[in-house]
N, C-alpha and C positions, 0 to 999 in steps of 0.2 A: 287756810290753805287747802285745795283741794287733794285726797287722800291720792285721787287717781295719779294726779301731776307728781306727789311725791315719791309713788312707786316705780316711777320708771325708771328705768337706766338710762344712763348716759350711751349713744351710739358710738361703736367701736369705730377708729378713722380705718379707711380701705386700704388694703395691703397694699403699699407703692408696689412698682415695676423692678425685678430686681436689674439693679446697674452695673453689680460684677458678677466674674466667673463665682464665686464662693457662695451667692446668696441662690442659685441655680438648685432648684432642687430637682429629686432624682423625675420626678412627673415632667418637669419641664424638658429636663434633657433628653429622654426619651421621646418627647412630640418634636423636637428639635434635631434628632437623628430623624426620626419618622417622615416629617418635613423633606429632611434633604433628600433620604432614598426614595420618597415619591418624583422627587423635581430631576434626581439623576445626576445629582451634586455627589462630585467624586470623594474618597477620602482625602485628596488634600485639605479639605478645608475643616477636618476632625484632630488639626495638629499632625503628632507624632505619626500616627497610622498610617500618614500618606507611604512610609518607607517600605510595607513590603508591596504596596502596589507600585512602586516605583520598580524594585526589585523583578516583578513578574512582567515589569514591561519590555525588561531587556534579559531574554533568558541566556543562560549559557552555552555556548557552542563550543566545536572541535573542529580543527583542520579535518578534511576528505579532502582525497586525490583518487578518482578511477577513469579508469577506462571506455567510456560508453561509445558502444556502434564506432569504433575506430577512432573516437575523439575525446582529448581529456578533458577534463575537467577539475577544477580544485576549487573546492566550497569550504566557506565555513558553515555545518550544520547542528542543528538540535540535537544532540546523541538519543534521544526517545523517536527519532523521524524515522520510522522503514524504508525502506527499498523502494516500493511502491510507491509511495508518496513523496517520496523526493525526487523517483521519475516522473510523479504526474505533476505532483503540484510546484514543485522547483525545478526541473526542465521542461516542461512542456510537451514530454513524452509519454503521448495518451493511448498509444496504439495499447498498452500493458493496461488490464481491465481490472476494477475492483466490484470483485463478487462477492461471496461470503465475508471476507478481510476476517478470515478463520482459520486460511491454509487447508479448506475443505471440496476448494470446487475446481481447482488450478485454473482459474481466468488471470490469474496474476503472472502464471509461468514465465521467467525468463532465464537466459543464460548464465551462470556466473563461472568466468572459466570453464566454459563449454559444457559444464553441468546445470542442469536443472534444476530450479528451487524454486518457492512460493516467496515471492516477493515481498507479501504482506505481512509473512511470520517472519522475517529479517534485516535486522538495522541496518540504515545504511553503512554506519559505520564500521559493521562488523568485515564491509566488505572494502577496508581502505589499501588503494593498490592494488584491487583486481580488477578485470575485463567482463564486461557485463555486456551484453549482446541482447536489445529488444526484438520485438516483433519488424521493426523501423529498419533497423542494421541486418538482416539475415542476409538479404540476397545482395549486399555490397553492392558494385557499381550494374552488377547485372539488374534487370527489370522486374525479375522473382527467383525466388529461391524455388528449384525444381518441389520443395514441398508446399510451398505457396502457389505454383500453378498445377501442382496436384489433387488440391485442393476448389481450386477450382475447376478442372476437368468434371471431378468426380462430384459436385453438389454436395462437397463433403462442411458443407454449413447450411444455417437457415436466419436466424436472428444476425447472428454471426457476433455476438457479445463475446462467449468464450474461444470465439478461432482465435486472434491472436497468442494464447494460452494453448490452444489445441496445435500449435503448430509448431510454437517454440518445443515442445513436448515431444513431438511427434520427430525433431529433426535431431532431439536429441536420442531420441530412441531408435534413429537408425544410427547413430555415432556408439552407441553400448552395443547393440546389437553387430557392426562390425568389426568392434574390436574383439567380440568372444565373450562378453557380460553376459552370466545368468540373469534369468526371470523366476518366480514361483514357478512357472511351469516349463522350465527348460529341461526335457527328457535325458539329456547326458552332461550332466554337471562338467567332466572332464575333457568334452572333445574341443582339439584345438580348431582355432580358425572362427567367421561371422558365426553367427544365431542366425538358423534359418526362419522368416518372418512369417509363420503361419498366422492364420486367423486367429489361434488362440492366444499365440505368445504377443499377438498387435495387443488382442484385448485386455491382456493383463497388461502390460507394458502404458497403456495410455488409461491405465483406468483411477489415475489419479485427476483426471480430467471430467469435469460432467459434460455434459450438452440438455440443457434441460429440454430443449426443440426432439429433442431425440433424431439427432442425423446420425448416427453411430453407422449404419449400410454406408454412407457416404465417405463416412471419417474410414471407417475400416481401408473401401477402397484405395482411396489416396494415398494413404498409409503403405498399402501393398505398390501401389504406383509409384511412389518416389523412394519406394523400398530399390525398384528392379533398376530407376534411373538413376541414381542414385550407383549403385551397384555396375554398373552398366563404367558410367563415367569413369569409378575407380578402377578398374580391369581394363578400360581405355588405356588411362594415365601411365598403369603398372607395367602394360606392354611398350609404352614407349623411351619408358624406363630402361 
């Protein structure tokens, strides 16, 4: 017998294919995950796991009811959805601008009950049952709000990204200023009656507002322009009163 023939070993038979879940080992199942997220196969087909993707498919929402530009409306929303984004991207009211989405540049400016806020730093929801007034709703059935054709008399834009924001701003700062609202720089805290609208009390008063173009000459003006018409109109009305 030859010495070499009897020192061999017998060949080991090749590892069959495993045929269930149990014979799986952990190599395989990881080329098997690996597999799926390259082809873009969802978790349903990892069993169990399909459920929170199921879950994130239908998130949970909350009754709203407001007021917008003199029309209501009743949504059911996302309660993480701002103000901003559920006028831009759930109504279709795009005149309201997102700039920083910081609460730092007011291009988002809009109405909330006739006060001013940054739309982007506030839920919609926080605002269920109020009146919310865009850039869209100002001038009602008229053609412009006297601050939106003051606005443009005076070139008081250039890009014109943050005017919608610079205006809403602007018409709420003549509504504080004639009911008698202090500013930082209002020289008599006490005296009754409007804030008279100098150059400096415009500047404080809109400096929540940027213009990166730098038209501020322009913005000031208009500002002072739908100040006096503005003013004009009320002193009309009062006398006919």
């Amino acid at each position: 017998m030859d010495a070499r023939n009897s020192s061999k070993q017998p060949e080991s038979p090749a590892p069959e294919a495993p045929d269930r879940l149990d014979e799986i080992t952990r190599r395989t199942c990881v080329s098997l995950l690996g597999t799926a997220s390259a082809l873009g196969i969802g978790a349903s087909v990892i069993g169990e796991t399909a459920a929170p993707a199921e879950a994130a498919a239908t998130p949970y929402t909350v009754p709203l009811q407001l007021r917008i530009n003199e029309k209501e409306h009743r949504l059911n929303v996302d309660p993480r959805v701002t103000l901003l984004d559920l006028l831009r991207e759930h109504l279709s009211l795009t005149g309201t601008k997102k700039g920083c989405d910081h609460g730092q540049c007011g291009a988002c400016t809009v109405l909330a009950n006739d006060r001013r806020i940054n739309s982007c730093l506030s839920l919609a929801v926080s605002h269920d049952g109020d009146r919310i007034t865009t850039v869209e709703g100002l001038a009602g059935s008229a053609p412009l709000h006297p601050v939106q054709a003051a606005f443009i008399d005076h070139d008081g834009l250039q890009c014109g990204y943050c005017t919608p924001g610079q205006i809403c701003s602007a018409v709420a700062l003549l509504t504080e200023a004639g009911r008698g609202d202090a500013s930082f720089v209002t020289p008599h805290l006490a005296q009754a009656g409007p804030v008279d609208l100098t150059d400096e009390e415009i500047r404080e008063r809109m400096s929540g507002n940027i213009c990166r173009c730098g038209a501020y000459p322009g913005i000031l003006a208009a500002v002072k322009a739908a100040g006096r018409s503005v003013g004009s109109a009320s002193r009309s009305k009062e006398a006919k009163l």
